[in-house]
Backbone bond lengths (Angstrom), bond angles and torsions (degrees), N, CA, C in turn:
res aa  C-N    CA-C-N  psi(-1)  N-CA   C-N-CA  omega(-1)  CA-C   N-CA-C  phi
1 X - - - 1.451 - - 1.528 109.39 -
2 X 1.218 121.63 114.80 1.582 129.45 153.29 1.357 133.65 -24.80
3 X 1.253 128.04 93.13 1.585 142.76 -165.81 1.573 98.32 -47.80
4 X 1.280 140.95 127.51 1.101 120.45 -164.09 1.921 92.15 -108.87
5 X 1.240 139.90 132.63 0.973 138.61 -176.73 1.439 129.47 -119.26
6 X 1.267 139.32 147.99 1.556 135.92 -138.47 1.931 101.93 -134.59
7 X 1.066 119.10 157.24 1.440 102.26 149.91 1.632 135.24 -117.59
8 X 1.564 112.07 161.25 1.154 78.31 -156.17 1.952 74.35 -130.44
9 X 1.888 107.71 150.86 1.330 100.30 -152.16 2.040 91.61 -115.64
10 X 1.539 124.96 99.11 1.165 116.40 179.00 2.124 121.62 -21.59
11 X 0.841 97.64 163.61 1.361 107.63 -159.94 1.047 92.75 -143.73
12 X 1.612 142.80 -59.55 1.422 129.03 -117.53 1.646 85.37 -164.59
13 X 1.554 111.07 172.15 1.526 107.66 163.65 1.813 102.24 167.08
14 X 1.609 86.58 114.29 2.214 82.87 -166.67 1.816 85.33 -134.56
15 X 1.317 115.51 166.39 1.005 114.58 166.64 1.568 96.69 -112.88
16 X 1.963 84.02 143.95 2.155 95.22 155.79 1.327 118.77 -89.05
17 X 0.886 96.85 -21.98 1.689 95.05 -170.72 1.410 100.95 -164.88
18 X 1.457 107.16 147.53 1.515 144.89 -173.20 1.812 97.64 -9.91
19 X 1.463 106.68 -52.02 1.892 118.58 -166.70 1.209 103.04 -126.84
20 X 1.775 128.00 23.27 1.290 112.26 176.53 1.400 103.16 -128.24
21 X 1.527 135.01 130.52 1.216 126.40 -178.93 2.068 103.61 -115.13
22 X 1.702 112.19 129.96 1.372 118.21 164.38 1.772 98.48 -78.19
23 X 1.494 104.02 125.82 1.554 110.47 172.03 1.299 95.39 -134.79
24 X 2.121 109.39 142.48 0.593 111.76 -154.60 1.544 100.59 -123.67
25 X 1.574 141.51 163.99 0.923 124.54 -144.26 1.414 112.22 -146.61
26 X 1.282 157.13 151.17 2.005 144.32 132.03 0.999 101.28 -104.30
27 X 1.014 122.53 157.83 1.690 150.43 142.47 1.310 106.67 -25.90
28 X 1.273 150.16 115.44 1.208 141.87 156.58 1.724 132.14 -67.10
29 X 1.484 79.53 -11.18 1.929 94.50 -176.80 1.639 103.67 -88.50
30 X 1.251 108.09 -25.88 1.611 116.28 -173.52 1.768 107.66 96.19
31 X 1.331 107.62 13.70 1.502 106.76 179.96 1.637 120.60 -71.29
32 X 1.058 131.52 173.79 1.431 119.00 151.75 1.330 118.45 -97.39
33 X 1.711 118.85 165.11 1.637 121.19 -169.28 1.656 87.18 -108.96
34 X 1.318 118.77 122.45 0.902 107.25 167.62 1.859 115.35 -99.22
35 X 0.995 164.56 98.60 1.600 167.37 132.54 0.476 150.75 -24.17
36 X 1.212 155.70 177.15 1.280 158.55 111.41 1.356 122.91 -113.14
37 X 1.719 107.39 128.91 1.693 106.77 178.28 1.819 114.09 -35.16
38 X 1.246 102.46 130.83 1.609 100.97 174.79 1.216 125.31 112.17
39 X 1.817 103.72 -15.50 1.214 109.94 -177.16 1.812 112.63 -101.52
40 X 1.332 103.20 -178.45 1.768 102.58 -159.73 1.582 78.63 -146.12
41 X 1.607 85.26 143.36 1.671 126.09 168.20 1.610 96.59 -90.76
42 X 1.405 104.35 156.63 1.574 107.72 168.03 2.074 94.93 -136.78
43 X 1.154 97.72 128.70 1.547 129.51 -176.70 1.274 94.58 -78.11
44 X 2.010 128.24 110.58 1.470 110.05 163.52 1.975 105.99 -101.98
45 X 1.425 92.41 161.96 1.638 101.10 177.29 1.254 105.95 171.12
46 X 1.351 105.54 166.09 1.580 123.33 -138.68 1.677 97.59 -99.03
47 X 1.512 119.09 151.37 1.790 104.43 177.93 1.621 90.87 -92.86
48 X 1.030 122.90 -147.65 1.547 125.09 -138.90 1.709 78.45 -114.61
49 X 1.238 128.93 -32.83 1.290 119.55 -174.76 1.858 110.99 -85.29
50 X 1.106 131.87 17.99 0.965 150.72 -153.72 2.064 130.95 44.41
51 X 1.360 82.24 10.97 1.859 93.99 160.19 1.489 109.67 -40.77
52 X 0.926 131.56 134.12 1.337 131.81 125.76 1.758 155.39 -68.29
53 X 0.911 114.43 131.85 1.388 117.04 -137.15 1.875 108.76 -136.79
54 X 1.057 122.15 170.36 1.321 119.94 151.24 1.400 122.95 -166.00
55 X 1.709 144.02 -151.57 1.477 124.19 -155.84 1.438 80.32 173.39
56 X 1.486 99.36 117.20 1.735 100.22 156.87 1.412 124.12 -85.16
57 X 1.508 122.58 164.93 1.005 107.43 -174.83 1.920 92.23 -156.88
58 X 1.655 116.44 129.79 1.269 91.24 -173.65 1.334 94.80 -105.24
59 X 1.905 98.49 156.86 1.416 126.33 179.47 1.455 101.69 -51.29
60 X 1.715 102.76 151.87 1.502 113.21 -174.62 1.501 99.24 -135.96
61 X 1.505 108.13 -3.05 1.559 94.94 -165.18 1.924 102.93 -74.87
62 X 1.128 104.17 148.31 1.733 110.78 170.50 0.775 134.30 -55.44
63 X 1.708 145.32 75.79 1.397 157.82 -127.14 1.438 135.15 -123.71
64 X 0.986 153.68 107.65 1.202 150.69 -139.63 1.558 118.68 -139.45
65 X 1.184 92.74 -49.01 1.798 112.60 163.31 0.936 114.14 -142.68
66 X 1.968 113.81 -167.14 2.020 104.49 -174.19 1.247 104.19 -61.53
67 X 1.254 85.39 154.62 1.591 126.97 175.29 1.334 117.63 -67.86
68 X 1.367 129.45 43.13 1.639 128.22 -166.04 1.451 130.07 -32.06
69 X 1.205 110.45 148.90 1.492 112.89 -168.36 1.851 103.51 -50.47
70 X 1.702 122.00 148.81 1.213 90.36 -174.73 1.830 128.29 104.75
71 X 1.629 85.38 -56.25 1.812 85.53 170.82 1.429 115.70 -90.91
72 X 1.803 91.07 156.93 1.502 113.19 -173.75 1.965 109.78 -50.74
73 X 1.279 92.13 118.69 1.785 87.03 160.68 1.250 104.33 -114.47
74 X 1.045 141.10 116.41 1.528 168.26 77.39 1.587 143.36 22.97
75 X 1.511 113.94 98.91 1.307 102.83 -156.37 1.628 103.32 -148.07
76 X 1.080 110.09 165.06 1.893 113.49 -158.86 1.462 97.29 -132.29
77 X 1.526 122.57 123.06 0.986 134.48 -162.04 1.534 116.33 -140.91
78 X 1.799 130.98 98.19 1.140 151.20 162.03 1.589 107.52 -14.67
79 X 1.032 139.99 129.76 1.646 127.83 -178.85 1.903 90.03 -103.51
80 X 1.190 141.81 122.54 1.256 110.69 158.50 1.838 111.62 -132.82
81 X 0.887 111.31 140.03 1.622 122.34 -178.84 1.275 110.97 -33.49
82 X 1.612 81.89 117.46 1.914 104.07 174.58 1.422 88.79 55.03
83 X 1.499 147.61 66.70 0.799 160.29 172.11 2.142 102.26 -104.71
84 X 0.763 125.45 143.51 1.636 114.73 174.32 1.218 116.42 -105.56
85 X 1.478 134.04 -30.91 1.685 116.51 134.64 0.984 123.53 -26.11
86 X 1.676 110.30 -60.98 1.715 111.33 -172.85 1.300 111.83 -53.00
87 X 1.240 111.42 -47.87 1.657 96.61 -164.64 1.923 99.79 -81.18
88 X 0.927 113.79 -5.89 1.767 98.28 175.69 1.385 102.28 -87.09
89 X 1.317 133.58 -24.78 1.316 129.59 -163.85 1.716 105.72 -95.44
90 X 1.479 118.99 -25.55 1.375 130.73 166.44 1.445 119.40 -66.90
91 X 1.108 110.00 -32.08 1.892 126.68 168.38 1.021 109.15 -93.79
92 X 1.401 136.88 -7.71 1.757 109.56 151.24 1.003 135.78 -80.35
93 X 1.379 131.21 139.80 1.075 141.12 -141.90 1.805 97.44 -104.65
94 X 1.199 109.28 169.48 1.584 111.58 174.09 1.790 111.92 -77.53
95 X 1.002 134.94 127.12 1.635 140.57 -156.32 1.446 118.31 73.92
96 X 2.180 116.52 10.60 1.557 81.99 169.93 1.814 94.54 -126.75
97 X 1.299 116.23 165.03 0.931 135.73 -125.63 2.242 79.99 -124.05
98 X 1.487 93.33 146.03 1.502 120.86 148.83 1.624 124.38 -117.26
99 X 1.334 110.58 171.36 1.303 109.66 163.03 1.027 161.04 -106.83
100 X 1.326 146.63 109.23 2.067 140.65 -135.05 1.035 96.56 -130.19
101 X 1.483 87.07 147.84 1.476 113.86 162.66 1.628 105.97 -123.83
102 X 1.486 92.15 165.12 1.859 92.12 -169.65 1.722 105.95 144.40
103 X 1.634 93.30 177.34 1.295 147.70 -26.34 1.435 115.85 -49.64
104 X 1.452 111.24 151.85 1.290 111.36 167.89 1.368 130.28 -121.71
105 X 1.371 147.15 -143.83 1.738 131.50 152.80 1.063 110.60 71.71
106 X 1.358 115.15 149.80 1.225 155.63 163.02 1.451 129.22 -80.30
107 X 1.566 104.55 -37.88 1.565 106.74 -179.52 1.042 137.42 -105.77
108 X 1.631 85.37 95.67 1.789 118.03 -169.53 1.677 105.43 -135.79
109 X 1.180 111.59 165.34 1.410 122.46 -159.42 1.634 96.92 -108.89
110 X 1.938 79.89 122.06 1.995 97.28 -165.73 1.513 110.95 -74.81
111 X 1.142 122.82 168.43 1.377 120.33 -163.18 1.522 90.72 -111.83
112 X 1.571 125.05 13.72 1.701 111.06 168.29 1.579 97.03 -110.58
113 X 1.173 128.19 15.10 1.253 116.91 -171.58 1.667 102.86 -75.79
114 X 1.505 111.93 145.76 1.717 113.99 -172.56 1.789 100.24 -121.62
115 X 1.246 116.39 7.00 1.121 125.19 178.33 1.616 133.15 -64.44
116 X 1.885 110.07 132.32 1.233 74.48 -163.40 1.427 134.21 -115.05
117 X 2.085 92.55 39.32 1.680 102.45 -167.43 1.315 90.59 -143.30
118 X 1.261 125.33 130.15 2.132 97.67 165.05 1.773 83.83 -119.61
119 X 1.500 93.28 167.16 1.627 111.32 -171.15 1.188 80.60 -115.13
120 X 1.461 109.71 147.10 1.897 117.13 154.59 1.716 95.27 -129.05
121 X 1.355 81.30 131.75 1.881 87.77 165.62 1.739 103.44 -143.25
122 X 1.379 85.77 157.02 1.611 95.90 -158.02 1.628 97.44 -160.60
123 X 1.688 108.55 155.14 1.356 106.93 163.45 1.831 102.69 -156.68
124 X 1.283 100.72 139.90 1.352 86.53 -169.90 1.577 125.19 106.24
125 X 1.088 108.42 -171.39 2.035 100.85 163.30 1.497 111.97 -72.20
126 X 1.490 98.14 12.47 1.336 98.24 -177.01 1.639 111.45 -70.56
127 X 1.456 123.84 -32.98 1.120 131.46 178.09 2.079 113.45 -65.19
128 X 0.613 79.08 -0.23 1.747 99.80 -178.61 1.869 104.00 -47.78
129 X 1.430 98.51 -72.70 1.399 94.13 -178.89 1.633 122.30 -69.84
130 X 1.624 119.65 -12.98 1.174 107.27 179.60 1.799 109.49 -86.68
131 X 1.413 105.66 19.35 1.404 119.14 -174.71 1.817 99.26 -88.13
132 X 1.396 109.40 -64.78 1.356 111.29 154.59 1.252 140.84 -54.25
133 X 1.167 102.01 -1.01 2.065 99.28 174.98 2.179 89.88 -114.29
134 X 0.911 99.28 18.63 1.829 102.18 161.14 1.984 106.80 -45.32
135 X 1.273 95.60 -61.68 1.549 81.95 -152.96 1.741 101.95 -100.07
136 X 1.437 128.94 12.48 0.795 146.19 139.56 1.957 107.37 -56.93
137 X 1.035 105.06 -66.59 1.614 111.49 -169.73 1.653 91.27 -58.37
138 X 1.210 131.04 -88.49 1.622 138.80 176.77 1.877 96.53 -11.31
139 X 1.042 109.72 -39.60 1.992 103.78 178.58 1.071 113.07 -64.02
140 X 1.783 114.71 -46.53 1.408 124.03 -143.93 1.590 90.04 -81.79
141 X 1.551 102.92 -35.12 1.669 105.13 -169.02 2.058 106.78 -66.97
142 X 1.097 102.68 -11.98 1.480 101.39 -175.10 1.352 105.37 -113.57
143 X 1.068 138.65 -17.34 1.569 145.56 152.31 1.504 110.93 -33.14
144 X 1.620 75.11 -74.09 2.266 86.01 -146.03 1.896 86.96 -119.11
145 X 1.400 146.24 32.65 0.985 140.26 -160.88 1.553 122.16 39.79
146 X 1.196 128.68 24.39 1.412 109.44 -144.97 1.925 96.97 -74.45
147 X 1.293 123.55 167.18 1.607 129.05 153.09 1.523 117.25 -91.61
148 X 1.226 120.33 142.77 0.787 123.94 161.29 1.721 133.45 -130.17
149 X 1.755 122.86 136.62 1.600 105.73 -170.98 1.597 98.89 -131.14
150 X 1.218 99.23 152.37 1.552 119.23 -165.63 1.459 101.24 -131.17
151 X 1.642 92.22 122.55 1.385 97.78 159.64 1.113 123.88 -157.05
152 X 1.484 100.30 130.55 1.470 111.68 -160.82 1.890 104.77 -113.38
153 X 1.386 87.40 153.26 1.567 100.09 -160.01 1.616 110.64 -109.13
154 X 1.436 135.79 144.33 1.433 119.04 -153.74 1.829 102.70 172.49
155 X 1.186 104.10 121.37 1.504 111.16 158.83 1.464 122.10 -23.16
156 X 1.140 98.06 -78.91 1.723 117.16 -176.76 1.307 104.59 -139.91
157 X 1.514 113.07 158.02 0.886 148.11 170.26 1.445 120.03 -22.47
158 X 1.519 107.43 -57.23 1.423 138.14 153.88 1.488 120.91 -34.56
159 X 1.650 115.35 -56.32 1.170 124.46 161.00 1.604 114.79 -58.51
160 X 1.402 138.04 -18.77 0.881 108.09 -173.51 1.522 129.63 -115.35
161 X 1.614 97.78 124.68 1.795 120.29 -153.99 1.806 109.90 -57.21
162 X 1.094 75.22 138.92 2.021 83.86 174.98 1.701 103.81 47.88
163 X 1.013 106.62 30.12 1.828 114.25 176.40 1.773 114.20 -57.20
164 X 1.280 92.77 -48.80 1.775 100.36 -179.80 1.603 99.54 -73.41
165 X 1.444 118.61 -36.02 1.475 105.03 166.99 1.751 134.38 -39.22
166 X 1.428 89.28 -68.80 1.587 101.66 161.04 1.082 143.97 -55.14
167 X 1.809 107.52 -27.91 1.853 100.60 161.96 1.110 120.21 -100.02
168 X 1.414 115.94 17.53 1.866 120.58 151.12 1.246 127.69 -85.60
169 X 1.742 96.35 -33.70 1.645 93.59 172.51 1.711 107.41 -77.92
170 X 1.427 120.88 -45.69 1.275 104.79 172.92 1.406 136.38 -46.73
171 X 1.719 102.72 -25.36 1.451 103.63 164.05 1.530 122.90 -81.91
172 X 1.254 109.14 -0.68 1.882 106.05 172.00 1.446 87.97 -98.32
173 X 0.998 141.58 -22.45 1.385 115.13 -151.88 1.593 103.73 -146.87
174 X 1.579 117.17 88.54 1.403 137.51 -143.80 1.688 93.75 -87.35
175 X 0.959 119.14 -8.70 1.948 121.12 154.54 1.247 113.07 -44.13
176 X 1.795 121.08 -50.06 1.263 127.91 -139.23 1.945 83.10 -112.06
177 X 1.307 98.29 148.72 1.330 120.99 169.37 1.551 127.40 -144.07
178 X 1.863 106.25 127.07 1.059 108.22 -171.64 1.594 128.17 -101.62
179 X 1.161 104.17 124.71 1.807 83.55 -168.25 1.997 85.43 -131.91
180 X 1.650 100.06 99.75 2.087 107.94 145.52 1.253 105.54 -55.80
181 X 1.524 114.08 140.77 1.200 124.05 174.89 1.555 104.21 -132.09
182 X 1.519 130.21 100.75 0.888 127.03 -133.62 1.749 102.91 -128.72
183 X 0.964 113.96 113.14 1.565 127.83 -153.02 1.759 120.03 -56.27
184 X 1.439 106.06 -42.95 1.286 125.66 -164.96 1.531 102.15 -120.14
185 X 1.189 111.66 42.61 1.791 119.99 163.03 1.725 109.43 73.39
186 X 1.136 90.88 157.15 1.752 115.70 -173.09 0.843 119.96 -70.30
187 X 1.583 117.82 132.76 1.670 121.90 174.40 1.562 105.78 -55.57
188 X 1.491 123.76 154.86 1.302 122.94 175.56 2.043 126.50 -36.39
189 X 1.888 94.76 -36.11 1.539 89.45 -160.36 1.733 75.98 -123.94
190 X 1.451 120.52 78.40 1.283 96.13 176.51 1.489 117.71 -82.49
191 X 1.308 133.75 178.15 1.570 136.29 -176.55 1.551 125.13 -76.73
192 X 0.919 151.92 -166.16 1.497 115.25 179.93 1.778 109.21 -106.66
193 X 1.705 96.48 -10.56 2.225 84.51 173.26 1.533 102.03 -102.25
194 X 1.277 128.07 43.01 1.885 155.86 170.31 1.613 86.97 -75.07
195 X 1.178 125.46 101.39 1.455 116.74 147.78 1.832 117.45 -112.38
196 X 1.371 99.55 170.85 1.373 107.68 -162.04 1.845 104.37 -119.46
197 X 1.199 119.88 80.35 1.806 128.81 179.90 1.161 91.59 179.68
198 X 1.675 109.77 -150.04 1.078 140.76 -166.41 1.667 107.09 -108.53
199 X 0.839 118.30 -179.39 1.575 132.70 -146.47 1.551 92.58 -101.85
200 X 1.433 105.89 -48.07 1.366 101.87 -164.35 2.011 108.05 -83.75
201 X 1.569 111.11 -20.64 1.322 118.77 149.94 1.776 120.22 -13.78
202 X 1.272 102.21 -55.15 1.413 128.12 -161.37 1.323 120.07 -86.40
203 X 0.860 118.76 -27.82 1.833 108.95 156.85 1.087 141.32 -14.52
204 X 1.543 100.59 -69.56 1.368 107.11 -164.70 1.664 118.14 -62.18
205 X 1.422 100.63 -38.56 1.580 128.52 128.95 2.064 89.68 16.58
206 X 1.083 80.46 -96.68 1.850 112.74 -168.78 1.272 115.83 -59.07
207 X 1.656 119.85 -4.84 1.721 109.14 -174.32 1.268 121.08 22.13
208 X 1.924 116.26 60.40 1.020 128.40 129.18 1.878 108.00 0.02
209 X 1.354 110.14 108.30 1.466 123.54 165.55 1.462 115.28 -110.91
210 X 1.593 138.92 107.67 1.302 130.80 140.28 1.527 119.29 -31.57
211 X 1.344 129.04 -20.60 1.585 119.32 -171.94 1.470 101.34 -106.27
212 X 1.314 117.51 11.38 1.701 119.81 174.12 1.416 122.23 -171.18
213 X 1.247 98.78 9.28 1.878 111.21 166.11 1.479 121.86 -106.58
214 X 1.721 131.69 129.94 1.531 138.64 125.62 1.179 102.92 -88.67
215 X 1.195 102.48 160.69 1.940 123.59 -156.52 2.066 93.73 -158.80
216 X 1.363 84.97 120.40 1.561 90.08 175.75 1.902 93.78 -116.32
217 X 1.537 90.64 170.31 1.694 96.59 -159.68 1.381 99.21 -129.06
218 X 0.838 160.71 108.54 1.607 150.55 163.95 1.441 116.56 -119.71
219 X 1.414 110.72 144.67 1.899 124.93 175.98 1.253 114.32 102.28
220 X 1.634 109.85 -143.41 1.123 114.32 171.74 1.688 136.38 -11.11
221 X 1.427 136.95 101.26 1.147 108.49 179.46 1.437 130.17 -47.78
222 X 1.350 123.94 -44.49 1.420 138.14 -166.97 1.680 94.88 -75.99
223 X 1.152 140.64 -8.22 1.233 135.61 165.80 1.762 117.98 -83.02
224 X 1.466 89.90 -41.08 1.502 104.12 -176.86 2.083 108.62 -71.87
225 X 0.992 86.43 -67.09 1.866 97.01 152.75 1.978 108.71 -14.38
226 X 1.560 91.24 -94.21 1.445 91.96 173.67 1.306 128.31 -36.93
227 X 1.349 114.68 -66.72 1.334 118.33 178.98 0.917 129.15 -57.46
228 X 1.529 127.11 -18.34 1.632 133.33 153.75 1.548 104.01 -59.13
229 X 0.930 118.53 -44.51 1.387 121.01 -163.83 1.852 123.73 -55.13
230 X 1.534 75.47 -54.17 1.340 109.29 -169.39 1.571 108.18 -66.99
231 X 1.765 106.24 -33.56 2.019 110.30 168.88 1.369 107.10 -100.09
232 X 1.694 117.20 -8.48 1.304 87.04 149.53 1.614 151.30 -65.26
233 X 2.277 101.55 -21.52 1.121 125.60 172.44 1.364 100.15 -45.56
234 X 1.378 105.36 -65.02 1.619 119.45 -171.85 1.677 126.90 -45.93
235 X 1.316 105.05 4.07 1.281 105.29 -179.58 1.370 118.76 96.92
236 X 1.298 129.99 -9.94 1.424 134.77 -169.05 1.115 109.50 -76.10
237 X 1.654 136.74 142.43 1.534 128.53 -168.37 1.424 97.10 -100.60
238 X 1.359 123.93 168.74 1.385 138.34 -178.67 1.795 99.92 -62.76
239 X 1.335 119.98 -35.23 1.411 115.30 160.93 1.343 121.50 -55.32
240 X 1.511 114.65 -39.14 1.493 95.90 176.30 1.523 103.10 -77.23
241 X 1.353 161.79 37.58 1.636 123.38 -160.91 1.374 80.02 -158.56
242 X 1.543 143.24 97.36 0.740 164.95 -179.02 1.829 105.78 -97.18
243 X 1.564 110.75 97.74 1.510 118.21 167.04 1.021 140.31 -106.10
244 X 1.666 116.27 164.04 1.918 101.33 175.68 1.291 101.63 -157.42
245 X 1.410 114.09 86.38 2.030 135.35 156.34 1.923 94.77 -7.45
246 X 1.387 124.01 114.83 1.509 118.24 154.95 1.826 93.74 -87.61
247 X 1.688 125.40 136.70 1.464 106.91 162.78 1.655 91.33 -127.35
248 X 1.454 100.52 133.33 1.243 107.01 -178.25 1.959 102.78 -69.58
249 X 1.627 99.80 156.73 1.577 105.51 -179.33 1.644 86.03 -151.00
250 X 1.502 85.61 163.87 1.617 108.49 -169.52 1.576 114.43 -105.86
């Protein structure tokens, strides 16, 4: 079956960090995106020898229902040297357009889940999609009480994406908890859920429960790896631990 593909015409374009740029996007056809938090667009385009090629990338925009014709789709993109994304996504200009296909994925938060904590851990653009299940999560937390803890994994401070996002919403919405886990030591005045390791360090932290935990995994493989591992000790079944491998490409 024939990938059916759309365009989509830049809008917007800021960086989060030092090598990561938020670009922002419409439909060029005038269609709507319809979604779901969790899911990923894949960007096609040609390498310099005229191969064809493409690059997923998951949606970040803040989502709740469809995506109307018109609205921002939103996406966070790694810059890396002599990279061939990078340089197509660095040379577009504001009004010109690439080409997607999508939505795609699985890892999104099911509507039979009865659970009453989910973990998200992430490092990287990996935190991307738990950016879009925001106002999804803010429901679930006023629904059925559920908690929710986030932790995202990151060099510095600098590295870490939509950061000021997350400790505003955690401060409206005292369900949700944010804990940076920040690799290469603490800013001078850090906050008090500021930790200093790795992401997957931090668990135990959390007494991971099988009788009231889903746990989503995003980024890094060797993070995602561990951290499966480590709630699998804990009793958690392969049903609760919902993952998604980021592998960097050039």
């Amino acid at each position: 079956m024939a990938i059916v593909t759309f365009p989509l015409q830049l809008t917007g374009r800021r960086m989060l960090a030092p090598s990561v740029a938020h670009l922002s996007f419409v439909r060029g056809d005038g269609q709507a995106l319809d979604f779901t938090p969790g899911q990923f667009l894949q960007v096609h385009f040609d390498y310099a020898d005229g191969t064809a090629t493409r690059r997923s990338y998951s949606l970040a925009s803040r989502h709740s229902g469809p995506l109307h014709a018109g609205g921002t789709v939103e996406i966070a993109v790694s810059y890396v040297p002599g990279g061939a994304a990078t340089a197509l996504f660095e040379a577009l200009e504001i009004g010109q357009s690439v080409q997607a296909s999508g939505p795609f994925g699985r890892f999104t938060l099911q509507p039979g889940d009865v659970n009453a904590r989910y973990l998200l851990l992430a490092t990287g653009t990996g935190v991307t999609p738990y950016r879009a299940m925001l106002p999804t999560l803010a429901r679930l937390m006023e629904q059925r009480a559920v908690e929710v803890v986030l932790l995202q994994g990151a060099r510095t401070v600098e590295e870490l994406l939509y950061g000021e996002e997350f400790r505003s919403f955690a401060q409206a919405h005292p369900p949700f908890r944010y804990l940076p886990c920040l690799s290469r030591g603490l800013p001078a005045s850090p906050h008090a859920d500021m930790r200093h390791g790795y992401v997957q360090q931090f668990l135990e932290e959390l007494a991971p429960d099988p009788a009231r935990d889903i746990a989503y995994l995003c980024g890094n493989p060797d993070m995602v790896d561990a951290g499966f591992e480590a709630l699998k000790a804990r009793g958690l079944t392969p049903a609760q631990l919902r993952r998604e491998k980021y592998v960097s490409s050039r």
